[in-house]
C-alpha positions in Angstrom: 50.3 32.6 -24.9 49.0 32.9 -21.1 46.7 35.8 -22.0 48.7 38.4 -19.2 50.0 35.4 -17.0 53.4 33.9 -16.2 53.5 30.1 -16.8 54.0 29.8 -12.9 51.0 31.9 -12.1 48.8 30.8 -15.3 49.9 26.9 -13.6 49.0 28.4 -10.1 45.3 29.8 -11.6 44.5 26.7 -13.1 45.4 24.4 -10.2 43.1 26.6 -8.0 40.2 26.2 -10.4 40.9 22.6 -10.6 40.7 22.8 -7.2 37.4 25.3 -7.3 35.9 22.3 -9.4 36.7 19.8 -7.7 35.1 21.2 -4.7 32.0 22.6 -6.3 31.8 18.6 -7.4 32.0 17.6 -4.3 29.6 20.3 -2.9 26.8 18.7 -5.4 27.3 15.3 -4.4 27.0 16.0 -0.3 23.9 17.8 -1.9 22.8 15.1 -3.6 23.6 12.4 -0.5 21.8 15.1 1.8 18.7 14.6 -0.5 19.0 11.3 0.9 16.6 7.7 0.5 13.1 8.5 -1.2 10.7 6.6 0.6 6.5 7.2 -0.1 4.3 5.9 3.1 0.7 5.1 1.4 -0.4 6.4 5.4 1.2 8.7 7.3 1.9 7.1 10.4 4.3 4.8 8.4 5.9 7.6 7.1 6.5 8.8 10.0 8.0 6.3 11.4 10.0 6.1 8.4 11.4 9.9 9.4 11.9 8.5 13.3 14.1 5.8 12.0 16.1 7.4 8.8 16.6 10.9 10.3 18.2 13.1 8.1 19.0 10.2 5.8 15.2 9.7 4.3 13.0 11.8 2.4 9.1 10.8 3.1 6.1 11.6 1.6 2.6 10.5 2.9 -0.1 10.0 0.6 -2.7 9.9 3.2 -2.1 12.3 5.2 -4.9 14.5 6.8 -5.9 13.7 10.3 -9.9 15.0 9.6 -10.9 13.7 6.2 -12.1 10.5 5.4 -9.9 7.8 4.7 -11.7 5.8 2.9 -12.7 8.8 0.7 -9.1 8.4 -0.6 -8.2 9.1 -4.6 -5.5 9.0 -6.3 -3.8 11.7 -8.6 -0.8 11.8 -11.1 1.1 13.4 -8.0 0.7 10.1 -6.1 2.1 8.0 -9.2 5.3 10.3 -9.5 5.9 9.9 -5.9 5.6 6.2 -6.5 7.8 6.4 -9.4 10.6 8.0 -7.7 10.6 6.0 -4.1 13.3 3.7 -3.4 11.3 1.8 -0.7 7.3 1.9 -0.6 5.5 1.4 2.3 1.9 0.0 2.7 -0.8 -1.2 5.0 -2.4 -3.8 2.9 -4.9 -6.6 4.5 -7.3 -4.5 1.8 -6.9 -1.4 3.5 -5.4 0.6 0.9 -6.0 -1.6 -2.1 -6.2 1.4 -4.3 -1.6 1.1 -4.5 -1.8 -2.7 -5.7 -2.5 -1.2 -9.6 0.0 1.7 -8.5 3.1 -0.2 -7.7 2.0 -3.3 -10.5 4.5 -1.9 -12.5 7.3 -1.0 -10.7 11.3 -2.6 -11.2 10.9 -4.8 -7.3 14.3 -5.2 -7.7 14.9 -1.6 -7.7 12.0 -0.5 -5.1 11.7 -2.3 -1.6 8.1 -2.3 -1.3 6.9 -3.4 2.2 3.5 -5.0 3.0 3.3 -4.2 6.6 -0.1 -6.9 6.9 2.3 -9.7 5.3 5.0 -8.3 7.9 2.5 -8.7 10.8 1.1 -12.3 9.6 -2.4 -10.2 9.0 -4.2 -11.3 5.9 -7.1 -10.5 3.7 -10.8 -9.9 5.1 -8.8 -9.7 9.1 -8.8 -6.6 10.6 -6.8 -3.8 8.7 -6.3 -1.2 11.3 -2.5 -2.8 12.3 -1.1 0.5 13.3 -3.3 -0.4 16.5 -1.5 -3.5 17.1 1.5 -3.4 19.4 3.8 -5.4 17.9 3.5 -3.6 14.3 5.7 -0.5 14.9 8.9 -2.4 16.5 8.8 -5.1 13.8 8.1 -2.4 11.0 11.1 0.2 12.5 13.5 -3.2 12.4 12.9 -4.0 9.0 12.9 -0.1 8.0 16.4 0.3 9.7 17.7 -2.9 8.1 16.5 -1.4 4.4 17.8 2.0 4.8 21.1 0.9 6.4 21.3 -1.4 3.1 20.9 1.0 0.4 23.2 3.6 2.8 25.9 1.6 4.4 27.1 5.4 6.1 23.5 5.9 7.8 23.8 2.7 9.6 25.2 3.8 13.1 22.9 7.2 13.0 19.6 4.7 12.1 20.3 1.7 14.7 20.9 4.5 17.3 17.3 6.3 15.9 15.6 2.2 16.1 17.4 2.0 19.7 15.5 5.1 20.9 12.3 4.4 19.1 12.1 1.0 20.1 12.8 2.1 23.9 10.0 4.9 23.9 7.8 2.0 22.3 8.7 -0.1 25.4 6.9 2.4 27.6 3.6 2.1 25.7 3.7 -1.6 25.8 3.9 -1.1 30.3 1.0 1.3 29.5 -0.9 -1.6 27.6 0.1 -4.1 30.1 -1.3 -1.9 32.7 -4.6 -1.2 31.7 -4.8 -5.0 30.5 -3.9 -6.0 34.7 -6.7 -3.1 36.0 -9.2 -3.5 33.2 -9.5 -7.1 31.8 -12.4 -8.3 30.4 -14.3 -4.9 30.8 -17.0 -5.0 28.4 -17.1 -2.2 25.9 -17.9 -1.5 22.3 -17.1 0.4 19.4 -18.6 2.0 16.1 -16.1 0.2 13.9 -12.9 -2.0 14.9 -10.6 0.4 14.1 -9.2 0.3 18.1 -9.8 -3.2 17.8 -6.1 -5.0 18.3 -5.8 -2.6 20.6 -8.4 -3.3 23.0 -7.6 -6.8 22.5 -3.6 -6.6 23.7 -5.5 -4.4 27.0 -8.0 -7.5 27.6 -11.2 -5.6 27.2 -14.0 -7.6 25.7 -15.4 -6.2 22.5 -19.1 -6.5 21.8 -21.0 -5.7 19.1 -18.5 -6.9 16.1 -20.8 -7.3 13.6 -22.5 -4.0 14.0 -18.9 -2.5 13.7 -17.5 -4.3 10.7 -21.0 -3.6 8.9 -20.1 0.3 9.5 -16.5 0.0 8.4 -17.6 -2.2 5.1 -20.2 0.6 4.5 -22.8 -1.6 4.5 -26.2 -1.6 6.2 -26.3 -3.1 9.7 -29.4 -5.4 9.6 -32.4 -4.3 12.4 -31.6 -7.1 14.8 -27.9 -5.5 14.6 -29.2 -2.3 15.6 -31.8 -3.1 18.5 -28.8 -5.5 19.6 -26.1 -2.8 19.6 -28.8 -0.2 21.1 -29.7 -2.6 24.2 -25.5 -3.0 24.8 -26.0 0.9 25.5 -29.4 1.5 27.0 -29.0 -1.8 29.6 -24.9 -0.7 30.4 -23.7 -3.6 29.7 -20.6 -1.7 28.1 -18.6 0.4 30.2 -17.0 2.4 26.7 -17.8 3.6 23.1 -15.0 3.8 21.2 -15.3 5.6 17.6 -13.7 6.9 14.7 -13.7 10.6 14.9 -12.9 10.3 10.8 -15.7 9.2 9.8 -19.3 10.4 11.1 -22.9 9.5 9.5 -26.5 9.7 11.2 -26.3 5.6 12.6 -22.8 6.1 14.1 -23.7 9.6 15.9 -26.8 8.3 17.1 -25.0 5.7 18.6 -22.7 8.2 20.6 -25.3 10.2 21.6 -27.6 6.8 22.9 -24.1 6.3 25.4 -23.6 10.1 26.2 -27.1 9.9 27.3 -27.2 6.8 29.3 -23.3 8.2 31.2 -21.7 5.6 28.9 -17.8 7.2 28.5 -17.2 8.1 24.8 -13.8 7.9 23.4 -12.4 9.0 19.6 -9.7 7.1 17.6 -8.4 7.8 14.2 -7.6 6.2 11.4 -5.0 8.8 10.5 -2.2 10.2 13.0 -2.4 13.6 14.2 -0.2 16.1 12.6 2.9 17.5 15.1 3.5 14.1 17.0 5.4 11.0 16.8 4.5 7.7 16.9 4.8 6.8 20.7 3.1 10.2 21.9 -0.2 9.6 19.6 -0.5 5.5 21.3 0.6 7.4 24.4 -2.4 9.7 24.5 -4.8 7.0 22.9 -3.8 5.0 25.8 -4.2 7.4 28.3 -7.6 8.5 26.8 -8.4 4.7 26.9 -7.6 4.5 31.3 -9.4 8.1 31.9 -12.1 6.6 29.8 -12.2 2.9 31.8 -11.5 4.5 35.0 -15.3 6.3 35.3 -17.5 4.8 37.3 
């Protein structure tokens, strides 16, 4: 009847593969908490603050992701949709950055998917400046409301992802006394860009940006008229900036010429991007734009 067992050891071999199953049950369900919250970052300095603040409880993809292509070269592909489709909470710039997720995520359950606008977050709005990741106050409010979400839809994670907001939010405290300090040595220093990508930025530090219209005809990919040109020119060839700041992501004959006009007349040329740097966090890349800034402002 037991096939070769005694009742008490056929009892004995089924209560250890009860046991056996019951463990291998609860081997696949740690695996499947492990796999944790899916969260898709349409850039990839959201997503990685999204890994700062979720640790070990988040997966996160970036859609745009590479630190030396063009941005605004961006396509999409079916792999972007699936990612979409299988995120919990979405993150996006908006302010018409990134306009290109709006027919992405029209479909999606919102009740099911936390989808984050970090422009609405940040009171930013349509035809403002986009670049937000520049703006100080952007991070700190985004991690808050990231740490809130996750600990929501993980009720376990919350002591790990108030202690990872705690330690972000600290390191972001030292940027800010960075900001603050350039803004008491350098305020209203004249200086200019190729597109207003470093624009909040420069604001929070005091600097006075000139040439505005020059730089959001380059960022709209539109032709700066003559006067623009001679205008932006005389700014360089008469001194009356003391920095160029550009995007090293995005390079055509007008923008170059521009940073070789300041190279030539001693004028101190500093890159920004538009997408982080791979192998960093979040306060190291402001950190070293902000250092970069001070080195840049501090040439005489």
């Amino acid at each position: 009847m037991y096939q070769g067992y005694s009742k008490n050891n056929f009892i004995k071999v089924l209560s250890m593969k009860k046991f056996g199953l019951i463990t291998l049950l609860s081997i696949l369900g740690a695996s499947s908490f492990a796999a944790g919250i899916n969260i898709v970052a349409a850039e990839n300095f959201y997503g990685e603050l999204a890994t700062e603040i979720g640790g070990k409880q988040v997966n996160v993809q970036s859609i745009i992701s590479n630190p030396d292509a063009d941005p605004h070269l961006f396509t999409t592909s079916p792999s972007t949709s699936k990612a979409l489709g299988q995120a919990q909470i979405i993150i996006y710039n908006g302010a018409d950055y990134d306009s290109w997720i709006n027919q992405m995520i029209a479909g999606v359950d919102k009740k099911k998917v936390i989808i984050i606008n970090v422009a609405d977050l940040v009171g930013v709005k349509s035809g403002q400046n986009p670049h937000l990741w520049y703006k100080p106050d952007t991070f700190p409010k985004l991690a808050k409301v990231l740490a809130d979400k996750i600990a929501t839809l993980n009720p376990a994670a919350a002591s790990e992802v108030n202690q990872n907001l705690a330690t972000f939010i600290k390191g972001h405290d030292t940027v800010v006394k960075m900001i603050d300090t350039t803004k008491s040595k350098y305020a209203g220093t004249p200086v200019t860009a190729t597109e207003p990508v470093y624009g909040y930025m420069a604001d929070a530090m005091g600097l006075k940006m000139e040439g505005l219209d020059f730089q959001w005809k380059v960022m709209n990919d539109t032709e700066p008229t003559p006067k623009m040109i001679a205008d932006y020119q005389s700014r360089l060839t008469n001194k009356q900036v003391k920095v160029l700041f550009y995007n090293s992501q995005v390079s055509d004959s007008i923008t170059k010429n521009m940073q070789d006009l300041a190279k030539k007349n001693n004028i101190p040329v500093v890159g920004v991007t538009e997408t982080m740097p791979a192998n960093t966090t979040i306060n190291k890349w402001l950190t070293s734009e902000v250092e970069n800034t001070n080195q840049a402002l501090a040439k005489k």
